[in-house]
C-alpha positions as a printed Julia matrix, in Angstrom:
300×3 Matrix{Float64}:
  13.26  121.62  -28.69
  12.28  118.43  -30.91
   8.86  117.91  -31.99
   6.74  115.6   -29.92
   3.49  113.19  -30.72
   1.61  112.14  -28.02
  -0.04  108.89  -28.84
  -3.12  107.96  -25.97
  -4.6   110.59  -23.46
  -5.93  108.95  -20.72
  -5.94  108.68  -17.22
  -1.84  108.56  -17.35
  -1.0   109.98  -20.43
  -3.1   113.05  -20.43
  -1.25  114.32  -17.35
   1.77  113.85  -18.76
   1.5   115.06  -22.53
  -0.33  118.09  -20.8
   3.06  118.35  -18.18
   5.13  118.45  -21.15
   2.65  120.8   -22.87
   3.16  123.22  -19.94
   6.99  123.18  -19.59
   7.2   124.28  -23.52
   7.52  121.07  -25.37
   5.86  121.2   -29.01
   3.2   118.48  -28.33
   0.64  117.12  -30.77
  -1.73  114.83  -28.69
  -4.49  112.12  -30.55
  -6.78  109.84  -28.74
 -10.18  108.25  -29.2
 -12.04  110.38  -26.89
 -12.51  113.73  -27.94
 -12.81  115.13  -24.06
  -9.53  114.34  -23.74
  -7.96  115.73  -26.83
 -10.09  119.13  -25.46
  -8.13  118.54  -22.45
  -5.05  118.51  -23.47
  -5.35  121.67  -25.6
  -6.57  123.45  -22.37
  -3.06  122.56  -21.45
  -1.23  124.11  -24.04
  -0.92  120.82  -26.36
  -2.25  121.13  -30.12
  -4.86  118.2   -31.48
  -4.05  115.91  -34.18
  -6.82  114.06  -35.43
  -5.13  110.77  -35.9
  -2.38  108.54  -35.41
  -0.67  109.97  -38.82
  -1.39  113.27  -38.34
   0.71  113.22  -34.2
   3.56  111.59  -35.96
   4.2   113.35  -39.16
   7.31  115.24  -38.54
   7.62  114.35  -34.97
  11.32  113.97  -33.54
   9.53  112.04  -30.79
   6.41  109.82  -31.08
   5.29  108.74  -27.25
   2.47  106.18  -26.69
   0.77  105.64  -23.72
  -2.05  102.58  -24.49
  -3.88  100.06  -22.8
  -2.55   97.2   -24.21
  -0.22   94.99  -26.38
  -2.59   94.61  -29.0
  -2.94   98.47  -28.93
   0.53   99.0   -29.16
   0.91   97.25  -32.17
  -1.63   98.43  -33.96
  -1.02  102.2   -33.41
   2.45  101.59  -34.25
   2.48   98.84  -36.98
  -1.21   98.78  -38.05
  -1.82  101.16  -41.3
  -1.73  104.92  -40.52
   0.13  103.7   -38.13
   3.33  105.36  -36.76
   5.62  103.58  -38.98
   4.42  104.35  -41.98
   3.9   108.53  -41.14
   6.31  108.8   -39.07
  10.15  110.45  -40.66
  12.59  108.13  -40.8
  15.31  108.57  -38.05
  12.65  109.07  -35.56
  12.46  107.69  -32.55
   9.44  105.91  -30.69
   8.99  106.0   -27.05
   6.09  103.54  -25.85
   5.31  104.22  -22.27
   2.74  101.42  -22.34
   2.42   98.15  -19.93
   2.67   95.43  -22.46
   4.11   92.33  -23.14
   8.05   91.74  -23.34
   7.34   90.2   -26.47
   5.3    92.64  -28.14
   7.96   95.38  -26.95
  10.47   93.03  -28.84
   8.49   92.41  -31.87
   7.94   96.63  -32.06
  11.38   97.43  -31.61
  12.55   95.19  -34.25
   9.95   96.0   -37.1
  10.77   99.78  -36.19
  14.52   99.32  -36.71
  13.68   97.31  -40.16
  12.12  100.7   -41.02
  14.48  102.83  -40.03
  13.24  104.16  -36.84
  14.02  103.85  -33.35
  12.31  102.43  -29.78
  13.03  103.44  -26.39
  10.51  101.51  -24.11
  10.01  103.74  -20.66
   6.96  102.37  -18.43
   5.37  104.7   -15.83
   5.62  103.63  -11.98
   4.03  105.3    -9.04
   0.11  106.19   -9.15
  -2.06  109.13  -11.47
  -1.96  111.12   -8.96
   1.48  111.36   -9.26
   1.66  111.82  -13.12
  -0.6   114.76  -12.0
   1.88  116.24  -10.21
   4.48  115.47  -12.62
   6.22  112.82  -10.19
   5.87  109.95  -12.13
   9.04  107.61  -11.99
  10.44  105.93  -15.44
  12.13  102.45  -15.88
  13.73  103.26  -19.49
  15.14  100.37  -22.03
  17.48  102.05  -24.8
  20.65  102.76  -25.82
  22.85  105.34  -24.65
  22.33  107.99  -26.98
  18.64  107.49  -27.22
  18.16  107.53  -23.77
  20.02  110.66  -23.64
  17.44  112.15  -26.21
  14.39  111.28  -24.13
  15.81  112.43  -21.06
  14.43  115.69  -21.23
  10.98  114.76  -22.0
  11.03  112.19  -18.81
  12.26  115.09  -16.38
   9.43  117.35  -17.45
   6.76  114.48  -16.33
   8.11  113.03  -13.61
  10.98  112.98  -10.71
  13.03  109.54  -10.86
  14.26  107.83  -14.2
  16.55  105.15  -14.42
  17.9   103.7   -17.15
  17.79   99.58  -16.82
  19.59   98.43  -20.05
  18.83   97.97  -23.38
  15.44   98.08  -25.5
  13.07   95.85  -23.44
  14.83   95.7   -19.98
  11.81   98.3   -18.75
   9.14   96.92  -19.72
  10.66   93.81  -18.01
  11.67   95.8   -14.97
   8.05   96.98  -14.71
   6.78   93.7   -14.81
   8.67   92.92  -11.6
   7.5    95.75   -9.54
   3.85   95.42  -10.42
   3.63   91.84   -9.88
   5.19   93.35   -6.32
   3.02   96.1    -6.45
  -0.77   94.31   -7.07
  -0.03   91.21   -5.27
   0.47   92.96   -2.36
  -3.23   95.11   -3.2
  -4.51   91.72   -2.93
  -3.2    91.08    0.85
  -3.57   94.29    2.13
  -7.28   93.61    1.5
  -7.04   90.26    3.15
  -5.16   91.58    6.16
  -7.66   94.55    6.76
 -10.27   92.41    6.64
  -8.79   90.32    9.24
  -8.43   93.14   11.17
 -12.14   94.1    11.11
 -13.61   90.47   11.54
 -10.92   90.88   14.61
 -12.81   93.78   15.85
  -9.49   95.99   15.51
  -9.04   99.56   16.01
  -7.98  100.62   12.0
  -6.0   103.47   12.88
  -3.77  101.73   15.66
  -3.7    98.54   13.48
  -2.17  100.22   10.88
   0.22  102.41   13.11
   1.4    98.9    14.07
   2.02   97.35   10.55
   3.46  100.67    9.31
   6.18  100.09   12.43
   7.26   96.93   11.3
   8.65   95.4     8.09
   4.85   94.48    7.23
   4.51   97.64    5.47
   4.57   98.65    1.84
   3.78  101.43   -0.37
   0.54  100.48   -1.84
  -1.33  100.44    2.01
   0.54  103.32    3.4
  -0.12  105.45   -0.17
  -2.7   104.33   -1.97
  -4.52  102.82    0.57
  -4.14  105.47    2.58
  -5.55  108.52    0.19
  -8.31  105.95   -2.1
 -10.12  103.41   -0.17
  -9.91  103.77    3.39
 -10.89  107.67    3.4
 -14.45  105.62    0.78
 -13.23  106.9    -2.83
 -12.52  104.02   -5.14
 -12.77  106.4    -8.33
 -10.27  104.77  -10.54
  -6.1   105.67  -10.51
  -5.28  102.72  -11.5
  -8.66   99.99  -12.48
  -8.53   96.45  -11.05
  -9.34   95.87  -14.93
  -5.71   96.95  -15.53
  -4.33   95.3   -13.0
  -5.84   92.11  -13.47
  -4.43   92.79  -17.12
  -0.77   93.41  -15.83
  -1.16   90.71  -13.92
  -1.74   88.28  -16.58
   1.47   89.34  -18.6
   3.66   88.61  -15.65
   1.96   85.62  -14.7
   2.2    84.53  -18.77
   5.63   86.2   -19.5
   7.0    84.41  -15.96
   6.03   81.31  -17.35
   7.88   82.05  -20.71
  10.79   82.6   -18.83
  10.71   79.18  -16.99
  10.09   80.98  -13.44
   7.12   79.77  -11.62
   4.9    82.46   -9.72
   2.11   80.8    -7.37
   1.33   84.21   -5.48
   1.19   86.09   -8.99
  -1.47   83.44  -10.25
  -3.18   83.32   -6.86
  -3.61   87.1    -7.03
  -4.55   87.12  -10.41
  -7.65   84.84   -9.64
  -8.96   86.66   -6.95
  -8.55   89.6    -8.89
 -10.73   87.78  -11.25
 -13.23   87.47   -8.96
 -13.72   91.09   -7.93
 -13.73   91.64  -11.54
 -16.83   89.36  -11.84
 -18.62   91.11   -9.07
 -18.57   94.23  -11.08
 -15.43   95.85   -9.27
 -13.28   96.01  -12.3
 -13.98   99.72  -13.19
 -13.03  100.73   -9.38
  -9.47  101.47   -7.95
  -7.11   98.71   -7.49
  -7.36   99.71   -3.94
 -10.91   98.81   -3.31
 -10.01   94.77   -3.35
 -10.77   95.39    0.45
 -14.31   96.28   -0.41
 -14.66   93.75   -2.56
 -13.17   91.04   -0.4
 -15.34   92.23    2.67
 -18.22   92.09    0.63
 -17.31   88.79   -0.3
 -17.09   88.22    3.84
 -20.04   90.08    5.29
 -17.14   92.0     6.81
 -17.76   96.28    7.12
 -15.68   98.22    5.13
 -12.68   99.51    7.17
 -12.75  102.95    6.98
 -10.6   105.88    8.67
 -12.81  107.95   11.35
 -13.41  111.64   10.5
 -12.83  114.19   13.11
């Protein structure tokens, strides 16, 4: 069973360093916030109390951070992974970042003698709850082989996309897919009230057709319309995602009008205080904007 560091315990990484915890892995967990770290030992994981201390004689060393700039530091910045870490090991970084920064990582790792796997998290928290989570992994053969394990024990679906970077890339794509389509659920629902439209029969409609997708008939579905915006996933980190695609898109010479469209009014929710909220309450937002009510399913 290799020895694991678990690098960033919150909202989706505590879930799943405590998952692996709980199926037997050997997991040392650091983060910032101490209520986590007591979390995660109430799981079964052990505390380290820093960066150096989760990835001295780990096999495994999995991050889980907020951002590029996070990424880099925990991994490059002094303490930091590459310098504690033993060399041969390999670094899984689980993070939403940019392609770039993924690149850069990988590189400096291998010029130290260490490895990178890059395997983003789909699907929502409440899924890496459950241990459902879904994986789009970037690595080699024989190191995604060695992470497999560890990616069964927190969620259901992995796939493997290519080499180092081809996940982080392939995550890009589905949450540009994924938020953009936050943003026009909210429109459409509050077209549907300023119509004066039954919710429940509007929706049985949409969900008939090819109008559907995931994030109204799941998310949706369980966060906004039954009134709880507590945060799976923050409009703060999508607008962040959003900005990576919409900046790495333009890197790559492929232009993306609904991506910087969405981005915007995600901007704008963000300035009306909404950013700490559920991606899902856009619609609140974008009613409030409208003097529209907030659509909302009837209780029985």
């Amino acid at each position: 069973m290799p020895r694991i560091g678990f690098i960033g315990l919150g909202r989706m990484g505590l879930p799943m360093a405590s998952n692996l915890a709980r199926k037997g892995f050997e997991v040392a967990g650091c983060d910032l916030d101490p209520a986590a770290v007591e979390a995660f030992v109430a799981a079964g994981g052990k505390p380290a109390a820093s960066i150096a201390e989760a990835a001295a004689g780990a096999d495994i060393v999995v991050t889980m951070l907020p951002a590029s700039k996070d990424v880099e530091s925990v991994v490059l910045g002094p303490g930091g992974i590459l310098e504690s870490a033993p060399k041969g090991a390999l670094v899984m970084d689980m993070s939403t970042v940019d392609p770039k920064t993924t690149d850069f990582v990988a590189e400096r790792l291998a010029e130290g003698g260490l490895r990178m796997v890059d395997a983003p998290v789909g699907r929502l928290a409440s899924h890496a709850d459950r241990g459902e989570s879904l994986f789009m992994v970037g690595a080699s053969e024989a190191d995604f082989e060695q992470v497999r394990p560890l990616l069964d024990a927190m969620g259901t679906t992995v796939y493997h996309c290519g080499a180092v970077g081809t996940g982080i890339r392939t995550k890009l794509v589905n949450n540009f897919l994924a938020i953009a389509s936050c943003q026009m659920n909210a429109e459409a629902l509050a077209l549907a009230e300023g119509f004066g439209l039954n919710l429940e029969t509007t929706l049985d409609v949409i969900h008939g057709t090819t109008a559907t997708n995931g994030q109204l008939k799941i998310n949706y579905a369980t966060k906004v319309l039954t009134g709880d915006t507590e945060p799976g996933f923050t409009i703060n980190l999508a607008h962040k995602d959003l900005s990576l695609i919409v900046d790495a898109a333009n890197a790559a010479r492929v232009p993306l009008p609904t991506g910087a469209s969405a981005r915007e009014a995600l901007s704008l929710a963000r300035a009306a205080s909404y950013g700490g909220k559920d991606f899902s309450a856009l619609l609140d937002h974008w009613c409030e904007r409208t003097g529209i009510a907030k659509p909302r399913f009837r209780r029985n």
